[in-house]
Phi, psi and omega in degrees: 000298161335295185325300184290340151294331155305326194279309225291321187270329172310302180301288176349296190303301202313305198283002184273336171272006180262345191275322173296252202347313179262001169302286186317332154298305175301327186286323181280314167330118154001059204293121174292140197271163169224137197256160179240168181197135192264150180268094171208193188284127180197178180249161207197147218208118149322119162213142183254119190272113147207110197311128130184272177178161201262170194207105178321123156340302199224094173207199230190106180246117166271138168211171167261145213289340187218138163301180166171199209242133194270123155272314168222164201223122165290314187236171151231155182327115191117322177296090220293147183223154171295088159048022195109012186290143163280145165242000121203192178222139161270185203305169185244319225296296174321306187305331181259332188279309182306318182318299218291334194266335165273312155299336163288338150308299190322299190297299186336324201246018130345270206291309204302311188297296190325312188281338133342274190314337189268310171343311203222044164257022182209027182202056171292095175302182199219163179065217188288338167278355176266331197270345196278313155299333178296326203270312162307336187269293197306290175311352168268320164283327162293341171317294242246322178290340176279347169282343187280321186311292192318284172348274219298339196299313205296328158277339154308296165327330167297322224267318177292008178263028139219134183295094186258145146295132186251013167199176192240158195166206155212162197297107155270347162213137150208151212287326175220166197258012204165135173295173201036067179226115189296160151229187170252150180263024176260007182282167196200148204244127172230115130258127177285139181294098172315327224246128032267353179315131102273160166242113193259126205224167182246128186245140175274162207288309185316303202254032167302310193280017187250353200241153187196155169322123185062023161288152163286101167264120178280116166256133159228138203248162219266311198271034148202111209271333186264043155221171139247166187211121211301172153191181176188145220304120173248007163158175230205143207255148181270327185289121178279184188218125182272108188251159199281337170255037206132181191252132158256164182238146173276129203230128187255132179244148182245148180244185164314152163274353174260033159218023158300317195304337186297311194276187191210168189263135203134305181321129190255125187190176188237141200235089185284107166233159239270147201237314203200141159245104182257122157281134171051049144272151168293133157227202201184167169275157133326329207258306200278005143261170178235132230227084157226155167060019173095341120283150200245148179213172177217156172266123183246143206259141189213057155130247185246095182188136187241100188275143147287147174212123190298158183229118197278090183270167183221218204296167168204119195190118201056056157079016214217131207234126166321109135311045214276020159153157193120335211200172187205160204293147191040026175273138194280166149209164220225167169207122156287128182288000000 
């Protein structure tokens, strides 16, 4: 009886010290912590992301039909230029002493037809000598249309040794700083339309039926990383472009006229453009839901217990997700960290 009451009190003890050992163990665990997020209304927008960049419209590359020596200089890199402004010219000189040799050709083999024609207008022969004289008017006349050819090609050349602008705009490249500078004739003067500035991006042919003429575009540009700027599809290219990852279209987005002045050409940014808009839908972070098996749940708080409750999504962007049922407007929902 003794015996049995030592083991009886032995056992007691061993389980009154595992019950101590695990309270203290339990006091020590961890609590878990939870960020909460509120449910509520606002509006979230379908969007298709397309990378690219802005380019002008409207612009102007000149060069000269020959090289020569730049003689006068109009513009300089940078200038805003005019409508038909020159922007240079080369030497003349040669160019004018040939002209001049060519109207002296020109009269010299004038006159020599007009005297062919008076020779023989009052005297027409017959037979072999009439066809002969037919041969001689016709060589003289072809004479006298090729000193005119020369004339004018030789004044069209005066007229190309100078570079007019064929639009206003402003000068982005030239080839020299300063007159008497030889050029060449692949150097070359380009100006641009400011006011023709857009931004050009490529939609690939898979999302080609999503995008359409007067959709709403967010332009964001790398040089202004805290702004977007409104726009919106002004056309869409019937020519594709063959690219190593696919066939693409060029989609020119047009902005406002009071934010041209900001850009400049080059400039790299992304062209969000709007698919869909839902106003004063539940919305939610991306992060506070959980996704398994094909289903979305959220954790909801009931005393100290945190129940999952399934859920119903709608649009979903830049991370922040459509609620269309399950949760109700100002309700918390909680994630464990």
């Amino acid at each position: 009886m003794i015996s049995w009451l030592k083991s009886h009190k032995v056992l007691v003890s061993l389980i009154l010290v595992f019950l101590v050992v695990g309270a203290v163990i339990y006091s020590r665990r961890p609590t878990p912590s939870y960020t909460s997020y509120l449910v509520k209304r606002e509006t979230i927008k379908d969007t298709l992301e397309l990378s690219g960049k802005i380019t002008a419209n409207n612009s102007a590359t000149l060069r000269f039909g020959a090289g020569g020596l730049v003689t006068y200089l109009g513009a300089h890199e940078g200038d805003m230029v005019k409508k038909w402004q020159t922007l240079a010219s080369i030497d003349t000189r040669q160019l004018q002493k040939v002209l001049e040799q060519k109207l002296n050709l020109y009269a010299i083999q004038r006159g020599t037809f007009e005297q062919t024609i008076d020779d023989f207008d009052n005297s027409v022969p017959a037979g072999d000598d009439e066809r002969e004289l037919k041969r001689l008017l016709e060589k003289n006349q072809y004479q006298l249309d090729n000193t005119v050819k020369d004339v004018e090609y030789q004044d069209l050349t005066l007229k190309l040794s100078r570079l007019t602008s064929p639009i206003s705009g402003i000068l982005v490249h030239s080839p020299i700083t300063s007159n008497n500078v030889q050029v060449l004739a692949t150097d070359s003067w380009v100006v641009i339309d400011p006011n023709s500035l857009y931004f050009s991006a490529d939609v690939d042919e898979t999302d080609l039926s999503r995008v359409k003429v007067g959709q709403e575009v967010e332009v964001s540009l790398d040089a202004f990383a805290d702004r977007t700027f409104p726009a919106a599809i002004s056309s869409i290219s019937y020519s594709p472009k063959e690219t190593t990852s696919g066939t693409t279209y060029e989609v020119k987005i047009s902005f406002t006229q009071a934010d041209l002045s900001l850009f400049r050409l080059g400039l790299n940014g992304t062209g969000r453009v709007i698919l869909n808009t839902k106003e004063g839908v539940l919305t939610l972070p991306s992060a506070a839901l959980t996704g398994q098996n094909g289903s979305v749940s959220i954790l909801l708080k009931n005393g100290n217990r945190y129940n999952p409750q399934s859920v119903s999504t709608g649009l979903e962007n830049d991370g922040t997700v459509e609620i269309t049922s399950g949760v109700s407007e100002g309700e918390t929902v909680y994630v464990q960290e």
